[in-house]
Every structure is written in structure tokens, then in C-alpha cells.
C-alpha positions in Angstrom: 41.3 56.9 37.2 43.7 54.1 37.0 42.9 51.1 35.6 42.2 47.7 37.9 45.6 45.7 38.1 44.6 42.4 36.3 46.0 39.1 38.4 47.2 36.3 35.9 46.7 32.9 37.7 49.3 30.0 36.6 47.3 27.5 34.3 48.9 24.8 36.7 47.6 26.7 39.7 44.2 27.4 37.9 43.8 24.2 37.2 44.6 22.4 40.7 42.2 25.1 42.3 39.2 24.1 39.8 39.6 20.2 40.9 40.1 20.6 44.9 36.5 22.8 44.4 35.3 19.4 42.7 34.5 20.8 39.0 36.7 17.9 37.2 35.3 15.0 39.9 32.9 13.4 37.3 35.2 13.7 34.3 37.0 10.3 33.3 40.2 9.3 34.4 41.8 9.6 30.7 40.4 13.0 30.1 41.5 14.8 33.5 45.1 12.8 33.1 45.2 14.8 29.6 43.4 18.1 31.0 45.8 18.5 34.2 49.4 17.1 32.1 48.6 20.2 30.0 48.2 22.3 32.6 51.2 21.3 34.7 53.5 20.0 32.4 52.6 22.4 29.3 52.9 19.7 27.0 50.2 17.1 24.9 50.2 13.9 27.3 51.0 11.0 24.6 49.2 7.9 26.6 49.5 6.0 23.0 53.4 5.9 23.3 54.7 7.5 26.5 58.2 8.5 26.7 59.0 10.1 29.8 58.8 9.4 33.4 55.9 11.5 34.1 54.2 10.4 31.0 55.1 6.7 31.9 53.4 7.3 35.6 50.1 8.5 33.8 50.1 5.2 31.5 50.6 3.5 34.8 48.0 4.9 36.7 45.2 4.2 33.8 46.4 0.5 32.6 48.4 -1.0 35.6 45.9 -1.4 38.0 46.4 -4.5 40.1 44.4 -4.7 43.8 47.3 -5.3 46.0 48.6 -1.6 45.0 45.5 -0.5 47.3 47.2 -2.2 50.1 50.8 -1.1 49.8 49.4 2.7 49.8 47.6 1.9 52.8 49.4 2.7 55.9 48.1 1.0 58.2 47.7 -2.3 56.0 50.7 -2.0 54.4 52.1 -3.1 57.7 51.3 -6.6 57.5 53.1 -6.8 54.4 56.2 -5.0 55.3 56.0 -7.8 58.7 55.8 -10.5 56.1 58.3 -9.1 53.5 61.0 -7.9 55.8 60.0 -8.3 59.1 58.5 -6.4 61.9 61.7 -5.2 63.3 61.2 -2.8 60.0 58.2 -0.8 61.1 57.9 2.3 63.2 56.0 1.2 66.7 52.0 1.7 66.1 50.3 3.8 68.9 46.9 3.5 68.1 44.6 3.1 65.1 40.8 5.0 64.6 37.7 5.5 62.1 37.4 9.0 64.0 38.7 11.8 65.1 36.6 11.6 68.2 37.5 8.9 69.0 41.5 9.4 70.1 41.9 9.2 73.8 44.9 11.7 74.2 45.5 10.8 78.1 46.4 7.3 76.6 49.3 8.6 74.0 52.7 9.0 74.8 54.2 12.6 75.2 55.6 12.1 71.9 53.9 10.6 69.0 52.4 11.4 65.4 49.1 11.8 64.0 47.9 11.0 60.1 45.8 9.6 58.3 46.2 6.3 56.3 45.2 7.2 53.1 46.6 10.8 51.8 49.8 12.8 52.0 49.6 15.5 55.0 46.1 16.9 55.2 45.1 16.3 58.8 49.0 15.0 60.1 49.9 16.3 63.5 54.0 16.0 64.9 53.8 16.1 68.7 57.1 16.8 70.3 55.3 17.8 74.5 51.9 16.6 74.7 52.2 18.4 77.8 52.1 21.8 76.4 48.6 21.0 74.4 45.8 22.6 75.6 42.0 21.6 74.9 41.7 24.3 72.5 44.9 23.0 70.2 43.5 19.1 70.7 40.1 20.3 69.2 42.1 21.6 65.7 43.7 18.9 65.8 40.7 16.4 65.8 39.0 19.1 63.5 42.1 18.7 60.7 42.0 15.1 61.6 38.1 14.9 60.1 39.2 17.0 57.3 41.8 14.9 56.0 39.7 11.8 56.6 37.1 13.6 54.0 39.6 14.3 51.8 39.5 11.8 48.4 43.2 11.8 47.8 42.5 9.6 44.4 39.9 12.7 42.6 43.4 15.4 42.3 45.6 12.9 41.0 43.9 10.2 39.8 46.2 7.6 41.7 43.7 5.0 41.6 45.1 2.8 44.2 44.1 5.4 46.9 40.6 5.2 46.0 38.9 2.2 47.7 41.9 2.8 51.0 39.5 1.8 54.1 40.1 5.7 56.1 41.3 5.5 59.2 43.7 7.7 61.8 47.2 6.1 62.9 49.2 6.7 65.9 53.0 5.9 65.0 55.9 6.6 67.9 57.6 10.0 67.4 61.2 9.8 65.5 64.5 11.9 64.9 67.8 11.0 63.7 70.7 12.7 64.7 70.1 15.7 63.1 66.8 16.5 65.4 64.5 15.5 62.2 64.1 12.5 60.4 65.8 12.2 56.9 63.7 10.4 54.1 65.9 8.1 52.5 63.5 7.4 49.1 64.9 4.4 46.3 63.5 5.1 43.0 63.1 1.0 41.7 62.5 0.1 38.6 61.4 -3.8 38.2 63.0 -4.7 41.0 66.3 -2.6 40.5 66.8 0.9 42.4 68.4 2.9 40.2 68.3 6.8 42.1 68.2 7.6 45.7 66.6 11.2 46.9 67.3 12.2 50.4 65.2 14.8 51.9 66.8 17.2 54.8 65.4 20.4 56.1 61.8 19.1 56.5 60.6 22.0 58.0 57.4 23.6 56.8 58.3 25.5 53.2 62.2 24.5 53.5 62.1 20.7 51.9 65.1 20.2 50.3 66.4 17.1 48.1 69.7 15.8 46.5 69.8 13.0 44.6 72.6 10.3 44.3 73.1 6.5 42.0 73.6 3.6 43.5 77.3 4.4 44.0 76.2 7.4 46.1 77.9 10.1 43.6 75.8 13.2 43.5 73.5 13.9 40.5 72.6 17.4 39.0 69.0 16.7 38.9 66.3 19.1 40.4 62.7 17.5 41.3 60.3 19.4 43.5 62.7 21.0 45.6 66.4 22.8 45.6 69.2 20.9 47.0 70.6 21.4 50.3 73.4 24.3 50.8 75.5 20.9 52.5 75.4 17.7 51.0 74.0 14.7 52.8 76.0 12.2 53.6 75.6 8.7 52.8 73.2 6.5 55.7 75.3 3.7 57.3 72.7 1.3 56.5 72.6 2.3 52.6 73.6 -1.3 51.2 71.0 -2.9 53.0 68.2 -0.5 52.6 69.1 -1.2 48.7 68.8 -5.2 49.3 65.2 -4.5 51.1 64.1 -1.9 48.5 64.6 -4.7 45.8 62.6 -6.9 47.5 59.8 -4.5 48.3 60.3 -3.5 44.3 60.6 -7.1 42.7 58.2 -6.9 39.6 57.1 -3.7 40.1 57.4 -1.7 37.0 58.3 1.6 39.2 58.0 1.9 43.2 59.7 4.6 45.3 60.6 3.0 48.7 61.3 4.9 51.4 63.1 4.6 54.9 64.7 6.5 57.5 67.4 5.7 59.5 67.5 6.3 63.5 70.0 5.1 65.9 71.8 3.5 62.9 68.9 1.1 62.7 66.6 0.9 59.8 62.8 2.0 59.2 60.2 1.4 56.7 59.0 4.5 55.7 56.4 3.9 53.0 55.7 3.1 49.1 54.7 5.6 46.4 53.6 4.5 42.9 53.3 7.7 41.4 56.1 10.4 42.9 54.8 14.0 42.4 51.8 12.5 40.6 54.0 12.7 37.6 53.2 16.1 37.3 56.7 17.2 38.8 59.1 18.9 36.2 62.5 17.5 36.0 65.8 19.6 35.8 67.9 19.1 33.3 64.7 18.2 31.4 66.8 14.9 29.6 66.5 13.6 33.1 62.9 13.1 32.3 63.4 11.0 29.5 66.2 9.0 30.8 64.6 7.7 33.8 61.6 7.4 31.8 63.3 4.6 29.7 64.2 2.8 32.7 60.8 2.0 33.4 59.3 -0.9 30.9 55.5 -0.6 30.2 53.8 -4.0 31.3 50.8 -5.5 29.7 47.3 -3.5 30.2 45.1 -5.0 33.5 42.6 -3.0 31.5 
């Protein structure tokens, strides 16, 4: 009789599974940090002298901890601040904000229009291109993944403390496309006030994300991050010098901020601000990348 194929499970994968079924909830920040660097990374997370950018993020998450970060990762409260930093002319028009589900009155939205929550990445986010085409049956998922992502604590898997104490809520923003028929991130990577990298997403379809990365003189870098690069190059946005001048102002004594924006109808749009890209548990390729734009990034005093 032949032996029982045996499955080996990716210490990574292992690992993530284990804390979305809520076995690491009640361990300490510090510890899990340690516990989940191993498993992603597959190196020792040094927390007493950090060198790289994902080590750096880590530090940051544990010892910079000021209470205006809980705002700027709230989306619907970080857009008072990008009305009085920038200006409202910057925002993405606001359809409707909810505490449930339930409580979404579809006959009152646009045939177009988008769906998420305010305090997570994607769980529970609907794109609708025809509201006309829904039917009672789809609108009941939707509300159902809706709930779900409103019970989902986005701080426990990462340990991105800002997102902790977000008030949940839904958001209804109006539905957007460039000229490409999606809608291209445009992300600045800032360091203290100075963006140093810009990643631009293309392809955003389900399982085909793809990124290239460029300096601040838009000349392509060889640097892989989470996704492969696009078989055609992106080209640079028409408004790239000025989303620079607003990323520095969203970024101004910050130690490290991505800032993100699209660009439709050659007009600008805030997109939103991320402390802690990939949770720092994203490998960087060439690995040197790692440490480089680690050193960009200058440790400030502990808030703790």
C-alpha cells in the first residue's frame, strides 16, 4: 500500500493561518513582531539595532506611536486632513458613510460607486461598474462581506497599531478609471519629508497586480516588492512633479509614509497613507535594496 503523500506548509503560510484563527491574539506586540519576522522573513528580527527597511517598520510600529497616525489610516477621517492639508479639490467625491451593512440604501447610490471599509485593506470592498445588473441575491453578499470586514481587527495580523482604536465604519467613494479603464496607484515612498521611490501599480485585476518602481527622476529601478513588473513600462503621470510637492507635505516629519494618488482626467487624487508597506514582512529583490532604503529612514526618539 502506498504511503500517504505528506503536505509541507510554508512556515510564512503556517504562521499567517495560526493568527487569522486567533492563536497569537493575546501574545505581546514584541513577541509576535519576532515570531512572524521569523516566519516570513527567515531571519532573527534585531529590534535593538534594526538595519533594514522591514526591520525599521517593526521598530516603528512598537516605539513610534503617536495618536494622529490613527487618523491618517482612517479613511473616512483622514479626509478632513487631506481638506486641510491640500485641499478638498484632492479627495475622491464621498457617497455615503455607515456603522452597518444594513444600513446602505442601494436605490440612493449612483450606478457606479465603490464599497469598503475604513479601517482594513480589501476584506469586505465592493467595485460597482452597473448597479443595474445587481440582483437582491448579489446585494445580500455584499452586505454579508461588508459585516465581515467590519469584524475584521486589521491591527491583531500585523500588529499596525494605528489601526487598532479606527472607529469602523463603511464608505461610499465615486467610482474611478483613468485612461487605461482602471485606476493606476501612483504610491511616494517618503522618508522625513523627502520621497525618495515611486511604485506604480497597473493590471489591478484580481491575482495580476503588477509594480515598477522609478527615483525621483522617473528612471526605472530593478527592484522587485510584492509583485513582478509589468511586461510594458508605465509611463510617467503628467502630474508627477506636483504629486511630489503634495507627498512632501503629507510626509513632513514623518520618519516613513507611503502616499498614494491616482491620476484621472489629468487631474490629481488622494489616494491614501500607509505607515507600514507589506507590514514589513515583504521580501525585497535585489536583497541590498532592503538595506539601502532601510538607511534612508532615521529612527526617531521612543513615544514609549
Amino acid at each position: 500500500m502506498r504511503a500517504a503523500k505528506k503536505y509541507i506548509i510554508n512556515p510564512h503560510y503556517r504562521f499567517l493561518i495560526n493568527a487569522h484563527l486567533g492563536k497569537y491574539d493575546k501574545m505581546s506586540d514584541e513577541e509576535y513582531l519576532k515570531k512572524c519576522f521569523k516566519a516570513c522573513m527567515g531571519e532573527d528580527l534585531h529590534l535593538d539595532n534594526p538595519k533594514t527597511f522591514n526591520e525599521k517598520l517593526q521598530w516603528l510600529k512598537l516605539y513610534d506611536r503617536k495618536p494622529e497616525y490613527t487618523m491618517m489610516v482612517d479613511k473616512y477621517k483622514v479626509r478632513e486632513y487631506i481638506k486641510e492639508k491640500l485641499g478638498e479639490e484632492y479627495l475622491i467625491p464621498l457617497l455615503g458613510v455607515w456603522d452597518k451593512a444594513e444600513d446602505i440604501d442601494f436605490d440612493k447610490l449612483p450606478n457606479q460607486f465603490v464599497l469598503k471599509c475604513n479601517h482594513n485593506s480589501g476584506l469586505g470592498m465592493y467595485i460597482c461598474k452597473d448597479k443595474s445588473k445587481l440582483t437582491q441575491k448579489e446585494i445580500k453578499v455584499i452586505r454579508k462581506n461588508l459585516t465581515k470586514g467590519l469584524q475584521q481587527d486589521y491591527y491583531l495580523t500585523g500588529r499596525e497599531w494605528p489601526y487598532k482604536n479606527v472607529p469602523r465604519k463603511i464608505i461610499a467613494e465615486k467610482y474611478m478609471e483613468d485612461e487605461t479603464g482602471q485606476l493606476r496607484d501612483y504610491k511616494f515612498y517618503c522618508f522625513n519629508g523627502e520621497p525618495k521611490i515611486i511604485m506604480i501599480n497597473s493590471d489591478r485585476e484580481i491575482g495580476k497586480t503588477k509594480a515598477d518602481y522609478f527615483d525621483m527622476h522617473f528612471n526605472w529601478i530593478d527592484l522587485k516588492w510584492g509583485y513582478e513588473h509589468a511586461l510594458v513600462k508605465p509611463s510617467k503621470p503628467i502630474n508627477f512633479k506636483k504629486m511630489k510637492e503634495l507627498a512632501v507635505v503629507l510626509s513632513k516629519n514623518i520618519p516613513e509614509l507611503r502616499v498614494d494618488f491616482y491620476e484621472v482626467n489629468n487631474k490629481i487624487y488622494f489616494g491614501e497613507l500607509t505607515f507600514f508597506d507589506g507590514s514589513g514582512f515583504d521580501k525585497i529583490e535585489p536583497k541590498e535594496w532592503d538595506k539601502k532604503i532601510g538607511d534612508w529612514i532615521k529612527l526617531p526618539q521612543k513615544t514609549r
